[in-house]
SEKOLLO-35961 format. One line per field, with one value per atom (N, C-alpha, C): residue number from 1; residue in one letter; x negated, y negated, z. Coordinates in nm, 2 decimals. Each point is the difference from the previous one (the first is absolute). Layout:
<recs>
k <- (NUM / ...)
r <- (a / ...)
u <- (X / ...)
v <- (Y / ...)
w <- (Z / ...)
</recs>
This chain:
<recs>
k <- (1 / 1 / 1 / 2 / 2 / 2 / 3 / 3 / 3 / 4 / 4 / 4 / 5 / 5 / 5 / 6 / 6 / 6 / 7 / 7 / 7 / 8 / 8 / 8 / 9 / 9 / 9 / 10 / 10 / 10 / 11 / 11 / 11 / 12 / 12 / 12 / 13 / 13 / 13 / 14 / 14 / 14 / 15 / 15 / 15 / 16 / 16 / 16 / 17 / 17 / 17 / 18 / 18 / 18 / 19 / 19 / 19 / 20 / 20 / 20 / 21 / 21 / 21 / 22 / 22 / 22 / 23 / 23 / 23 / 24 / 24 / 24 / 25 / 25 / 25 / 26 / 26 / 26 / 27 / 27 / 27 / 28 / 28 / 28 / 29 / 29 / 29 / 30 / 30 / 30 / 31 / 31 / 31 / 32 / 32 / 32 / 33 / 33 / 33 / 34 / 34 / 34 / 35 / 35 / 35 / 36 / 36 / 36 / 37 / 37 / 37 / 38 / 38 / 38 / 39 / 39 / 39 / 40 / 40 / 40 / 41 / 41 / 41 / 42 / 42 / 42 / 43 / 43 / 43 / 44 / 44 / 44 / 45 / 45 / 45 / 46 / 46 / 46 / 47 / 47 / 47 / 48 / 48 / 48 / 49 / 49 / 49 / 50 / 50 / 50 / 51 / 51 / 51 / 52 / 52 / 52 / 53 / 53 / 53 / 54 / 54 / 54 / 55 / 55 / 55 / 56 / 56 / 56 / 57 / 57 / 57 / 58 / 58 / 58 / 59 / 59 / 59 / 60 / 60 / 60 / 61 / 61 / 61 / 62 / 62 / 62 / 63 / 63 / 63 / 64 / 64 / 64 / 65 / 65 / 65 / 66 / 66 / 66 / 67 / 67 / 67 / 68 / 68 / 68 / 69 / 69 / 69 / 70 / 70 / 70 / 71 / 71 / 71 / 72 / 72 / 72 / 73 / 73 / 73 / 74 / 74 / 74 / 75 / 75 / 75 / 76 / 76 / 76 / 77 / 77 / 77 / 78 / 78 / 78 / 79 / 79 / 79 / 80 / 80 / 80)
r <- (x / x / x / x / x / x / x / x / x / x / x / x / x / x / x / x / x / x / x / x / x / x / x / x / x / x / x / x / x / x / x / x / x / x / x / x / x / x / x / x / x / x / x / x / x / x / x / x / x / x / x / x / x / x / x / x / x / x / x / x / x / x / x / x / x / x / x / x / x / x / x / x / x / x / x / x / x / x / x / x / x / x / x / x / x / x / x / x / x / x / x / x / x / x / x / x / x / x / x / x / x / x / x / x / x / x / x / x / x / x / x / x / x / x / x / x / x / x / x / x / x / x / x / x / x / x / x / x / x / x / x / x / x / x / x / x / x / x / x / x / x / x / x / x / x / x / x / x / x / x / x / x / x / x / x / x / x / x / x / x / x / x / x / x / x / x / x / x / x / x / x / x / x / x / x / x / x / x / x / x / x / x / x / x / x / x / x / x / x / x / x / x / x / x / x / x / x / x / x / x / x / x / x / x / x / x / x / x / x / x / x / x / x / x / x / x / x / x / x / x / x / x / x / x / x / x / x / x / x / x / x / x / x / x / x / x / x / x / x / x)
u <- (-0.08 / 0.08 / -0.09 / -0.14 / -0.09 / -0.03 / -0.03 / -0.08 / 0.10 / 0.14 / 0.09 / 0.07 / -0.06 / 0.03 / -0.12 / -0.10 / -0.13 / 0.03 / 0.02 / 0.04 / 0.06 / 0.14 / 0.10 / -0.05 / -0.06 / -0.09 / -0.11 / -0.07 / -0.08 / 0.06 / 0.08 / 0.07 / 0.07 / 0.05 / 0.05 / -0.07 / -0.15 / -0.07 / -0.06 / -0.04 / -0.02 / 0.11 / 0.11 / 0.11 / -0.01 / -0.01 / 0.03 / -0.17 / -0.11 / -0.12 / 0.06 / 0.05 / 0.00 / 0.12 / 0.06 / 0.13 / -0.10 / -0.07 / -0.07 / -0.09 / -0.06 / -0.11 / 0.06 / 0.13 / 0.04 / 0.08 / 0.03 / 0.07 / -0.10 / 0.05 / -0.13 / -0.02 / -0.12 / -0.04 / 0.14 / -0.07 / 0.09 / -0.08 / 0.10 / -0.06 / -0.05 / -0.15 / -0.03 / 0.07 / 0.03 / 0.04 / -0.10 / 0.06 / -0.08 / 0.04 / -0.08 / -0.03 / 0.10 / 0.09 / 0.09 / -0.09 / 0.06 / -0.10 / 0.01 / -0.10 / -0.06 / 0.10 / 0.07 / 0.05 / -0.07 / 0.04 / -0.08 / -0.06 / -0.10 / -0.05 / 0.09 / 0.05 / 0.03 / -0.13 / 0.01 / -0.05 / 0.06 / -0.07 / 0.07 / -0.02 / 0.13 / -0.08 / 0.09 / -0.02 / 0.01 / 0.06 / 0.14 / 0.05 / -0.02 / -0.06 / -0.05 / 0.09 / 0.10 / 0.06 / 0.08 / 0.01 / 0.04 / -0.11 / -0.06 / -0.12 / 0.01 / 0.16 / 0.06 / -0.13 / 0.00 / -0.08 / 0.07 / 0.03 / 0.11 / -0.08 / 0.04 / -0.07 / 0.01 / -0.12 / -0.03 / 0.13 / 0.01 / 0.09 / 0.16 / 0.03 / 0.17 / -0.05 / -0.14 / -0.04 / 0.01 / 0.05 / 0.05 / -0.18 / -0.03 / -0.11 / 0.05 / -0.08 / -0.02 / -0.15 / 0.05 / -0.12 / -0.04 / -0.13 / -0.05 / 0.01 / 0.04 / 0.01 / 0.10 / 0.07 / 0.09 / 0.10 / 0.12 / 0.14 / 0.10 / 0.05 / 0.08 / 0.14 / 0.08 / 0.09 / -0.04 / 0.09 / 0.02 / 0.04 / 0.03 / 0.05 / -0.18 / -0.05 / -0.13 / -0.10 / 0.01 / -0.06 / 0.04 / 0.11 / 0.04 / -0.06 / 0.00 / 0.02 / -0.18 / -0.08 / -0.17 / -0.01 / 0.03 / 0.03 / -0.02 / 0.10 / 0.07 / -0.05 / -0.03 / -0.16 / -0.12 / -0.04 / -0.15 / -0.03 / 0.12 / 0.04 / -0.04 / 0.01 / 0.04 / 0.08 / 0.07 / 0.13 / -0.05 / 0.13 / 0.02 / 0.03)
v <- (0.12 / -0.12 / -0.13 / 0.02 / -0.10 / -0.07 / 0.10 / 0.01 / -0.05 / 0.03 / -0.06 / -0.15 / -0.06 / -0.14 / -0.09 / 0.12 / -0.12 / 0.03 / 0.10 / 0.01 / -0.12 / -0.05 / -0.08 / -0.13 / -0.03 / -0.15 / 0.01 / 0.08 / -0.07 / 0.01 / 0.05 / 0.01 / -0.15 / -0.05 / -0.14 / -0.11 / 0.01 / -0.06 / -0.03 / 0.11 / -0.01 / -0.04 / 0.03 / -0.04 / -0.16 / -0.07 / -0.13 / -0.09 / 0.09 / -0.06 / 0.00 / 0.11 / 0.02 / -0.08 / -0.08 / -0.08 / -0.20 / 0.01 / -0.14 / 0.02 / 0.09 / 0.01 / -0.05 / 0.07 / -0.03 / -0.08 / -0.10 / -0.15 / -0.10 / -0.08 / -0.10 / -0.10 / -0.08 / -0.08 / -0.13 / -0.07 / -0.09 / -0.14 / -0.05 / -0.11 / -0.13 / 0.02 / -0.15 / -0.15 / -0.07 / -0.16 / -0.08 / -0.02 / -0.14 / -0.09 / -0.14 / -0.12 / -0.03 / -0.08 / -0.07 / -0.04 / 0.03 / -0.08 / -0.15 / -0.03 / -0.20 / -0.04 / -0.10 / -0.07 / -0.03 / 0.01 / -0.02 / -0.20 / -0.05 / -0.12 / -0.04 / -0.13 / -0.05 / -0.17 / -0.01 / -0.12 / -0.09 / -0.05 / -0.18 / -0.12 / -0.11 / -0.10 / -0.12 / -0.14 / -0.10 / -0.07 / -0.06 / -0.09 / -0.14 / -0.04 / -0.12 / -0.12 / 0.00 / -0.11 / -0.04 / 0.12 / 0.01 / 0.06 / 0.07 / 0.07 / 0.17 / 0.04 / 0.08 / 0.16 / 0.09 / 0.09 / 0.16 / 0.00 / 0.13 / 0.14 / 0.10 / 0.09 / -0.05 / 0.03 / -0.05 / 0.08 / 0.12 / 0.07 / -0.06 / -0.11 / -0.07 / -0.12 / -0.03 / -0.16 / -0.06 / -0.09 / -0.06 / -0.05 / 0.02 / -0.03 / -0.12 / -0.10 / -0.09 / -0.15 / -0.11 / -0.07 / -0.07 / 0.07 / -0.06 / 0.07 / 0.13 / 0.13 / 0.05 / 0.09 / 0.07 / -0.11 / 0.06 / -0.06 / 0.06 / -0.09 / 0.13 / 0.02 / -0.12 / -0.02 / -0.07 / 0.04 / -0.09 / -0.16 / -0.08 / -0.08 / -0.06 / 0.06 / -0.07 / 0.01 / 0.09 / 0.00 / -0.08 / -0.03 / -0.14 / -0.12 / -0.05 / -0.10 / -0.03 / 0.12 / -0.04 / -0.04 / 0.10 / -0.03 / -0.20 / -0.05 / -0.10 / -0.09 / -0.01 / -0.08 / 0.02 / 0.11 / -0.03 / 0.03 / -0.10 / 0.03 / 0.09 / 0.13 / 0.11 / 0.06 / -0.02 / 0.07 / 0.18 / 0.06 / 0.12 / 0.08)
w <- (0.00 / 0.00 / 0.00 / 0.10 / 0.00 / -0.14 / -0.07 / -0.15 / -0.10 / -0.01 / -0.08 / 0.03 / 0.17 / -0.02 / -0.06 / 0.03 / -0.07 / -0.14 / -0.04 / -0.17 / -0.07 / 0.08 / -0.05 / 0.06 / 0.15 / 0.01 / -0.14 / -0.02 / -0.12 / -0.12 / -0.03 / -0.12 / 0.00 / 0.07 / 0.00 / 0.00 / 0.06 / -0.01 / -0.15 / -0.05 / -0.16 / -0.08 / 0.02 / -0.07 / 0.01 / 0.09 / 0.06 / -0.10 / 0.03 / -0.09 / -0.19 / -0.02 / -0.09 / -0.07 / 0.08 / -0.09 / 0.05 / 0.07 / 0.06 / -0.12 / -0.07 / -0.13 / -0.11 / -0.03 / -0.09 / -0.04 / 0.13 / -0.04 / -0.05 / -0.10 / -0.04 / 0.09 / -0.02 / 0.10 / -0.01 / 0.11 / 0.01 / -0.11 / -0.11 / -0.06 / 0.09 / -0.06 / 0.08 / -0.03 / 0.08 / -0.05 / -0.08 / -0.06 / -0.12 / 0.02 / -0.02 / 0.02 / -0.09 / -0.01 / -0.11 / -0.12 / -0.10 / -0.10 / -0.01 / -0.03 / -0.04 / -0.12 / 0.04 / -0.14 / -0.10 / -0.11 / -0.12 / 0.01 / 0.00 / 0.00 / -0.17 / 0.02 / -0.10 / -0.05 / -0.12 / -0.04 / 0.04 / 0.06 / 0.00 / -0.06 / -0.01 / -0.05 / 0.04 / -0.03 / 0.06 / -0.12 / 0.03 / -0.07 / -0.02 / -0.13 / -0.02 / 0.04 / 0.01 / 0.07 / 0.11 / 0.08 / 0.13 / 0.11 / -0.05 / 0.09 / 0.02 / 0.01 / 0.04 / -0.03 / 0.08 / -0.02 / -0.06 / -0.12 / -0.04 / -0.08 / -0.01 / -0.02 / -0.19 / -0.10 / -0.11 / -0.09 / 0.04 / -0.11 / -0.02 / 0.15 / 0.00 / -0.10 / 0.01 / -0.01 / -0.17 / -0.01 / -0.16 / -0.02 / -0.12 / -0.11 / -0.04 / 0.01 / -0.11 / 0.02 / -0.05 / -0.05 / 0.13 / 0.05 / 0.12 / 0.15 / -0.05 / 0.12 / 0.01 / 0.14 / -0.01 / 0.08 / -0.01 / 0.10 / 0.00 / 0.14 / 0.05 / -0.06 / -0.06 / -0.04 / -0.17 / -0.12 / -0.08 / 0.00 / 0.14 / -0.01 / 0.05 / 0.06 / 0.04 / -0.10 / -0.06 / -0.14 / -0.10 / -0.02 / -0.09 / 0.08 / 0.14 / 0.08 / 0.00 / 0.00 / -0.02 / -0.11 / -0.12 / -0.12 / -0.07 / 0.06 / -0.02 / 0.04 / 0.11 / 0.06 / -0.04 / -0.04 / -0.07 / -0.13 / -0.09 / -0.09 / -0.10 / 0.04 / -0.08 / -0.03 / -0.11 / -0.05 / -0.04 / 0.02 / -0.08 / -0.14)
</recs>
């Protein structure tokens, strides 16, 4: 009777290693990723600082709005 409880205590014991092996580890945490850095640039006639890809093109730098880009425009007299 001695011999058949130690049978079934180690038998459980390996059972219990044998299902802790075979679960996968636990995933480590990661750091959040970094925002992607955008370009920047500075509107010629307000100052305003906006990323270049919203920013209107034209004569004498970027801006942030078409009305400011007419309004530089018009003052140093350069037309479109």
């Amino acid at each position: 009777m001695k011999y058949l409880l130690l049978i079934v205590v180690l038998g459980l014991v390996f059972s219990m290693l044998a299902r802790k092996r075979a679960r996968p580890p636990a995933p480590k945490p990661q750091a959040p990723a970094q925002p992607k850095a955008l370009n920047m640039g500075t509107c010629a006639q307000c100052g305003l600082h906006l990323p270049l890809d919203e920013a209107l093109p034209g004569q004498g730098g970027v801006f942030c709005s078409s009305a400011h880009r007419a309004s530089y425009e018009l003052e140093h007299g350069k037309h479109s």
